[in-house]
N, CA and C atoms as a LAMMPS dump frame, in Angstrom:
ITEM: TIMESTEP
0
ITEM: NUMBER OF ATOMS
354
ITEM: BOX BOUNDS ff ff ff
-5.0000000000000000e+02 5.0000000000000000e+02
-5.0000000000000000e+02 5.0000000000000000e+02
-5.0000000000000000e+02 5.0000000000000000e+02
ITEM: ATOMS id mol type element x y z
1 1 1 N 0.85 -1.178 0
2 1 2 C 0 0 0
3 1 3 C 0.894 1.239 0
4 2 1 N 0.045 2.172 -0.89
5 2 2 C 0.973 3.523 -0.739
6 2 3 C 0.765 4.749 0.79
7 3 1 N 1.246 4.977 1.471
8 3 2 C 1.179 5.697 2.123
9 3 3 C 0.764 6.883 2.172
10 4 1 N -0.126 7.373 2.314
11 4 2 C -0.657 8.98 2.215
12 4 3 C -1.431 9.66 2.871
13 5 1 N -1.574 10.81 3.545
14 5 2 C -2.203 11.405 4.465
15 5 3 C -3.826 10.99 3.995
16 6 1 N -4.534 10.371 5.389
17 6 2 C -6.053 10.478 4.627
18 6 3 C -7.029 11.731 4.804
19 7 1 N -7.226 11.347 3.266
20 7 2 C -8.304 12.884 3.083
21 7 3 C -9.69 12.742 3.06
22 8 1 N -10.123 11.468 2.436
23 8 2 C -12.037 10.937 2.508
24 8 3 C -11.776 9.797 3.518
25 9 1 N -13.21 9.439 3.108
26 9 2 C -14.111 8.708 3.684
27 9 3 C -13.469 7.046 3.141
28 10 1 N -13.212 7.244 1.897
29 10 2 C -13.095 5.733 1.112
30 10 3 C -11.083 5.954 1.646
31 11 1 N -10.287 6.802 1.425
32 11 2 C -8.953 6.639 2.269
33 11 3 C -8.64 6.122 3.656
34 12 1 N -9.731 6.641 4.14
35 12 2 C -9.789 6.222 5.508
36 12 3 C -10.379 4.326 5.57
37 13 1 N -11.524 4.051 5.211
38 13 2 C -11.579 2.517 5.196
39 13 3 C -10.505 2.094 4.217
40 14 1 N -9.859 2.427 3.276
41 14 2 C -8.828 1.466 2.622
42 14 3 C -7.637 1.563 3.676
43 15 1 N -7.316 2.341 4.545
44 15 2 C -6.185 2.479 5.564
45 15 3 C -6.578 1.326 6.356
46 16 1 N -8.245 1.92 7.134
47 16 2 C -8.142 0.549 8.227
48 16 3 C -8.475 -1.092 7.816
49 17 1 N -8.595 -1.133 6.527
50 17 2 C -8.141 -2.757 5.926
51 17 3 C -6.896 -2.895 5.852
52 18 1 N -6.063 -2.246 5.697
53 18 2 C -5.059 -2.633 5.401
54 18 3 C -4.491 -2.689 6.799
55 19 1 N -4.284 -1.984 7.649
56 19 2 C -3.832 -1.895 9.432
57 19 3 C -4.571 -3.125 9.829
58 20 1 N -5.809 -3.73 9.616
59 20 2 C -5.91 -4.797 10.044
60 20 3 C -5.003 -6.163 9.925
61 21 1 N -4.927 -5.782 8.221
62 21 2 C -3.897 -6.958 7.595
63 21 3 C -2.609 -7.191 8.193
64 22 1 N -1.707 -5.826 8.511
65 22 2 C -0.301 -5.851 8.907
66 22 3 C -0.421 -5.498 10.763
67 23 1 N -0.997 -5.651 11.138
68 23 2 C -1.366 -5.134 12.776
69 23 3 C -0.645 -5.761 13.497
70 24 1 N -0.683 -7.411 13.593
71 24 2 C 0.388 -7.977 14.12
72 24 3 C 1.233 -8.812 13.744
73 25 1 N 2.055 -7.948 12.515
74 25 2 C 3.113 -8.533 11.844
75 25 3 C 4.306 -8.1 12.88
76 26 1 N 5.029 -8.838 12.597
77 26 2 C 6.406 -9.144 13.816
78 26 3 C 7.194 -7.63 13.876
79 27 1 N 7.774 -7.131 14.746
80 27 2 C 8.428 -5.881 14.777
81 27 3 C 9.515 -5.771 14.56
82 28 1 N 10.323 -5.099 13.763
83 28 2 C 11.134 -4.774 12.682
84 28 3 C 11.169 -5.451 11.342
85 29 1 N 9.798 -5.973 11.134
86 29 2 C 9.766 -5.829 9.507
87 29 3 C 9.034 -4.599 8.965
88 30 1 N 9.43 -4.528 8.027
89 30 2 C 8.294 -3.285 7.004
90 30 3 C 6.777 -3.627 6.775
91 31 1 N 6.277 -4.467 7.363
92 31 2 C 4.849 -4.421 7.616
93 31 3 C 4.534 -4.194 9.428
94 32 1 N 5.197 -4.089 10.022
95 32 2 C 5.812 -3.946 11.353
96 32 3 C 5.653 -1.921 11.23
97 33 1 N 5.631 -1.488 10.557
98 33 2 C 6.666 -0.286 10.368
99 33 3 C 5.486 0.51 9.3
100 34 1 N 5.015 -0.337 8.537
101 34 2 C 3.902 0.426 8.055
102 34 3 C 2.632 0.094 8.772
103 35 1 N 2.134 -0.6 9.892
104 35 2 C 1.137 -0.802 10.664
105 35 3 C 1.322 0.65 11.681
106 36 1 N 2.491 0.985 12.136
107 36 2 C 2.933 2.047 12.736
108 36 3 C 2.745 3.319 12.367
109 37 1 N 3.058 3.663 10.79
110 37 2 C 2.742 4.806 10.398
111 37 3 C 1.38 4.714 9.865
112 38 1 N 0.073 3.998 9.733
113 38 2 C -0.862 3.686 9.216
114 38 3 C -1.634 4.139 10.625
115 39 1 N -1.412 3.688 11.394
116 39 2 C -1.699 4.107 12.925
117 39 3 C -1.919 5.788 13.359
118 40 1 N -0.706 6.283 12.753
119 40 2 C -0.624 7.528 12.88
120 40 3 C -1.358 8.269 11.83
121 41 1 N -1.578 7.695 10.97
122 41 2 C -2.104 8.155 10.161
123 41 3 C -4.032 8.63 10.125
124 42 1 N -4.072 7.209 10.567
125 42 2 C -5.512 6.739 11.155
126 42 3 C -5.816 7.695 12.148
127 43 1 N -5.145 7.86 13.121
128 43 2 C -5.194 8.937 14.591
129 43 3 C -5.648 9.785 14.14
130 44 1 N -4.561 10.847 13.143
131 44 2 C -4.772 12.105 12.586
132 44 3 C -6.199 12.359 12.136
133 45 1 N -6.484 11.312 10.843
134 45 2 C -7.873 11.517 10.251
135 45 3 C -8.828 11.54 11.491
136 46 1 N -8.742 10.328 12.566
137 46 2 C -9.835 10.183 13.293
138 46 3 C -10.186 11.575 14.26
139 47 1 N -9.03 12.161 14.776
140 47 2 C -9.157 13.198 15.689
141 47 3 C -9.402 14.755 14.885
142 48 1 N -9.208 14.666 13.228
143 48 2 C -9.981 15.555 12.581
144 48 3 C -11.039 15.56 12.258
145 49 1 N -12.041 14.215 11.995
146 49 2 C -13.285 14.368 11.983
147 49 3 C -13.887 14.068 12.812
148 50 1 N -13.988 13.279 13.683
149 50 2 C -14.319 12.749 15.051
150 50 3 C -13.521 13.047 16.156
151 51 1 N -13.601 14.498 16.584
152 51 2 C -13.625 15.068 17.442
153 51 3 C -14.298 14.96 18.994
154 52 1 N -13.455 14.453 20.073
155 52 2 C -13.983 14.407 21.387
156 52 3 C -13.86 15.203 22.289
157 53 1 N -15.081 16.205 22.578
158 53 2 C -15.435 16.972 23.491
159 53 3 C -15.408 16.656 25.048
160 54 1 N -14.323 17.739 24.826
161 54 2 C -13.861 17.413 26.763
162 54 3 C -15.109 17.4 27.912
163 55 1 N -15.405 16.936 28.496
164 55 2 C -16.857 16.629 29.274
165 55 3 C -16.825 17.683 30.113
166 56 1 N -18.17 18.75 31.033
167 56 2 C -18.001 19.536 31.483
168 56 3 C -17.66 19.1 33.036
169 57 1 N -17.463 20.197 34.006
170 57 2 C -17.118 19.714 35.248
171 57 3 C -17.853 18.882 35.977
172 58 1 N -19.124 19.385 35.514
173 58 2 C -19.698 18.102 36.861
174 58 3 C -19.755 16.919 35.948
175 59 1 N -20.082 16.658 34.831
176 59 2 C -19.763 15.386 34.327
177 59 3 C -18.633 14.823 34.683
178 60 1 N -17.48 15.584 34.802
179 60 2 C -15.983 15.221 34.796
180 60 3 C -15.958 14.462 36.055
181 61 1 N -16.453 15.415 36.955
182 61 2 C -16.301 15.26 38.823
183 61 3 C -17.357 14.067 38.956
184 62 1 N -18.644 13.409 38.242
185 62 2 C -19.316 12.359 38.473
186 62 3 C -19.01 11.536 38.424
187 63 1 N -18.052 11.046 37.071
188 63 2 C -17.667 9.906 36.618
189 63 3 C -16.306 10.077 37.438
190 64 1 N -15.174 10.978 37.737
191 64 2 C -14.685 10.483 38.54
192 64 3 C -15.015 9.507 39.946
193 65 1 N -16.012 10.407 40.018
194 65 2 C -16.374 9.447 41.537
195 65 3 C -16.854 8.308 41.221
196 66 1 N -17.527 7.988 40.287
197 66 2 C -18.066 6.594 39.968
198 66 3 C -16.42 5.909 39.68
199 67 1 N -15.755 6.219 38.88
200 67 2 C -14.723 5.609 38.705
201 67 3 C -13.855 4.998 40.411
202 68 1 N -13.638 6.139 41.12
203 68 2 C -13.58 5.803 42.402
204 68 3 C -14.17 5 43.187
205 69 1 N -15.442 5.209 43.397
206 69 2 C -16.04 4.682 44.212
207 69 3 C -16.763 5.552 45.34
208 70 1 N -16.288 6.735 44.877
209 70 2 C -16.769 7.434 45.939
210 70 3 C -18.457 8.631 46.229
211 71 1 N -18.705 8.365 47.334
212 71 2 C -19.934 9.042 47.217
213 71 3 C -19.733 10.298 47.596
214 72 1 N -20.895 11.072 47.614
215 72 2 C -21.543 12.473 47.34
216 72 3 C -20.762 12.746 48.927
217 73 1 N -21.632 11.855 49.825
218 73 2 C -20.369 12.562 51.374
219 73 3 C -19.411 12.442 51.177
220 74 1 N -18.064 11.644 50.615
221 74 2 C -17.306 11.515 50.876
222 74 3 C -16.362 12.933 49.592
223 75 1 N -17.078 12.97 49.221
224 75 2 C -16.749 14.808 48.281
225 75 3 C -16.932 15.563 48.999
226 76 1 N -17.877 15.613 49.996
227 76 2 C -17.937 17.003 50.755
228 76 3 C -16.65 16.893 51.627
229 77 1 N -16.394 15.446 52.341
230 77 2 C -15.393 15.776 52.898
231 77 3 C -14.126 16.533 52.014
232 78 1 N -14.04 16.171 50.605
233 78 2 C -12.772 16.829 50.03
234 78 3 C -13.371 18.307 49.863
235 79 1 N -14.296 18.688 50.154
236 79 2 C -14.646 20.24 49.523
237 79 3 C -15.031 20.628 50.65
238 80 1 N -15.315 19.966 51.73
239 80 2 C -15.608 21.1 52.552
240 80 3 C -16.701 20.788 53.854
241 81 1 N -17.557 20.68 52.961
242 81 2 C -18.721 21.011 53.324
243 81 3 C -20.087 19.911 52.371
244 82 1 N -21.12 19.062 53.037
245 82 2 C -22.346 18.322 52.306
246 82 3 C -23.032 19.444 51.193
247 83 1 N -23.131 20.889 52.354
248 83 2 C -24.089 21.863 51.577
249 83 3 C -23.552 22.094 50.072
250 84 1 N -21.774 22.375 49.83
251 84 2 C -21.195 22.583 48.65
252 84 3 C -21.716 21.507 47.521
253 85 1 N -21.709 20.536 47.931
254 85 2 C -21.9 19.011 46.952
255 85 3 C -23.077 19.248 46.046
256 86 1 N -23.929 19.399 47.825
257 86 2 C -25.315 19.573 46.632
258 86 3 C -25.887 20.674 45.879
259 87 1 N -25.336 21.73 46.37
260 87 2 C -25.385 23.103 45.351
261 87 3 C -24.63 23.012 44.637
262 88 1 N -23.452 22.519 44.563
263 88 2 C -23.222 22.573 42.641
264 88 3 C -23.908 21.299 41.98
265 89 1 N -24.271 20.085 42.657
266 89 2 C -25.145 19.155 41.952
267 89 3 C -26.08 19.733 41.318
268 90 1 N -27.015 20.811 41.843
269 90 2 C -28.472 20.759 42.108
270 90 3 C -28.143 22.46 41.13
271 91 1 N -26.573 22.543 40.974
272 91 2 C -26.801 24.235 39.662
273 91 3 C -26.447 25.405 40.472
274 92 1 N -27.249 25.579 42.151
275 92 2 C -27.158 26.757 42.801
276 92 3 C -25.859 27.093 43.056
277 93 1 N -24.548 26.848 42.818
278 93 2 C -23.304 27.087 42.836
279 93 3 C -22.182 26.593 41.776
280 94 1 N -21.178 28.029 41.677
281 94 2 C -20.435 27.136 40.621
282 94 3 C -18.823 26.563 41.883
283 95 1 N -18.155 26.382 40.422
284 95 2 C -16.84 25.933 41.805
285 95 3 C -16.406 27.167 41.582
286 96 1 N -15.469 27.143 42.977
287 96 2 C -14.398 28.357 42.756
288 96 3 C -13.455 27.766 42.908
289 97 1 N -12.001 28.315 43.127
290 97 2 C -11.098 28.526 42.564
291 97 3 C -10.564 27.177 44.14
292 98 1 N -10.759 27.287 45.444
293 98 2 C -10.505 26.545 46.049
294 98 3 C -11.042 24.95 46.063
295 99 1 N -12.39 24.92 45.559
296 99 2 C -12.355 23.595 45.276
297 99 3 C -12.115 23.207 44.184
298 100 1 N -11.773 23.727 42.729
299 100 2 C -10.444 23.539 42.142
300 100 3 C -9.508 22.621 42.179
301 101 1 N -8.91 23.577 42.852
302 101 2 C -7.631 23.018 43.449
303 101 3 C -8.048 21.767 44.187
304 102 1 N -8.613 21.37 45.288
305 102 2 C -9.13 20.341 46.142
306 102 3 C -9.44 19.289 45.342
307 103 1 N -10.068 19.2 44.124
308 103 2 C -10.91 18.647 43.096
309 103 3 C -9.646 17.849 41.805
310 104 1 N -8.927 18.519 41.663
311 104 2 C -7.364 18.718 40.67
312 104 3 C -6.852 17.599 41.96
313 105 1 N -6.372 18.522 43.127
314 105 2 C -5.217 17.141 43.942
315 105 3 C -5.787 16.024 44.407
316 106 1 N -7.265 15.774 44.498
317 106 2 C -8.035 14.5 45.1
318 106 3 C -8.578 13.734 44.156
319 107 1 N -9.413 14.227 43.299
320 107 2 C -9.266 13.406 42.071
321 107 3 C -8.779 13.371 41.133
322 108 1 N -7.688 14.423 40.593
323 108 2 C -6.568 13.942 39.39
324 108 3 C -7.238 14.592 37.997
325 109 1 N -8.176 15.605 38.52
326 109 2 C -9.168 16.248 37.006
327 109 3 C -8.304 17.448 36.823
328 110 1 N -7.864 17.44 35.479
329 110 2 C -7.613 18.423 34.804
330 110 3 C -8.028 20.084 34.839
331 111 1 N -7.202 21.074 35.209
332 111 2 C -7.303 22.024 35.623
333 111 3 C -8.599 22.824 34.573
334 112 1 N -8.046 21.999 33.187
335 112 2 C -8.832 22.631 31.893
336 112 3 C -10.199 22.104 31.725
337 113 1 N -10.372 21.046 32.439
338 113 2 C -11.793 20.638 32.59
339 113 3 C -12.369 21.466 33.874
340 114 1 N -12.034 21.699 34.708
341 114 2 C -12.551 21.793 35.738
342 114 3 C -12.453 23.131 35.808
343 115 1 N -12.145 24.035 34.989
344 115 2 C -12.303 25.691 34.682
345 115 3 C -13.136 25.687 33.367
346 116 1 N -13.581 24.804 32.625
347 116 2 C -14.414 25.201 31.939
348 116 3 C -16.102 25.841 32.107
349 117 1 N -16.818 26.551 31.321
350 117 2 C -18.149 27.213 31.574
351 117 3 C -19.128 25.598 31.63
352 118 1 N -19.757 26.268 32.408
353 118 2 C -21.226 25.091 32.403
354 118 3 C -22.076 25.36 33.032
């Protein structure tokens, strides 16, 4: 196969037939090596048309906790306070800048998620 940035719809499925074909060919052959740049290639197209929207904060901060395990009290303990939890659950509050921070070092969320509008 020739190598080339993909530009359609039909470039893009002739790429991922072919990445299927060479995917786990042995490493350091040239099908080894074009599964690699086919990869990158694939990425590029995929993250130009299929674009994933960073989730807003409280989505972010939910599924963290589901990911955790942790419940709604056990956030207030990192923020503060039960009343905080459920006013930004429930809309009547946004975060500020201290639970932020609290939110960033306890669960590991991205400063850029967790300053976004919502």
């Amino acid at each position: 196969m020739t190598l080339k940035i993909i530009h359609s719809k039909k470039d893009y499925m002739t790429a991922l037939q072919r990445f299927e074909q060479v995917f786990q060919a042995k490493t350091g052959t040239p099908e080894s090596d074009e599964a690699d740049v086919l990869a990158l290639l694939i990425k590029n197209y995929e993250d130009a048309q299929f674009p994933i929207e960073a989730p807003d904060p409280l989505t972010a901060i939910q599924y963290r906790m589901e990911q955790q395990g942790l419940s709604k009290q056990e956030l207030a303990g990192i923020l503060g306070y039960k009343s905080r939890v459920t006013d930004l659950f429930n809309g009547h509050r946004k975060l500020n800048l201290s639970m932020i921070r609290k939110l960033h070092a306890h669960l590991n969320i991205s400063y850029d998620t967790l300053v976004k509008e919502y």
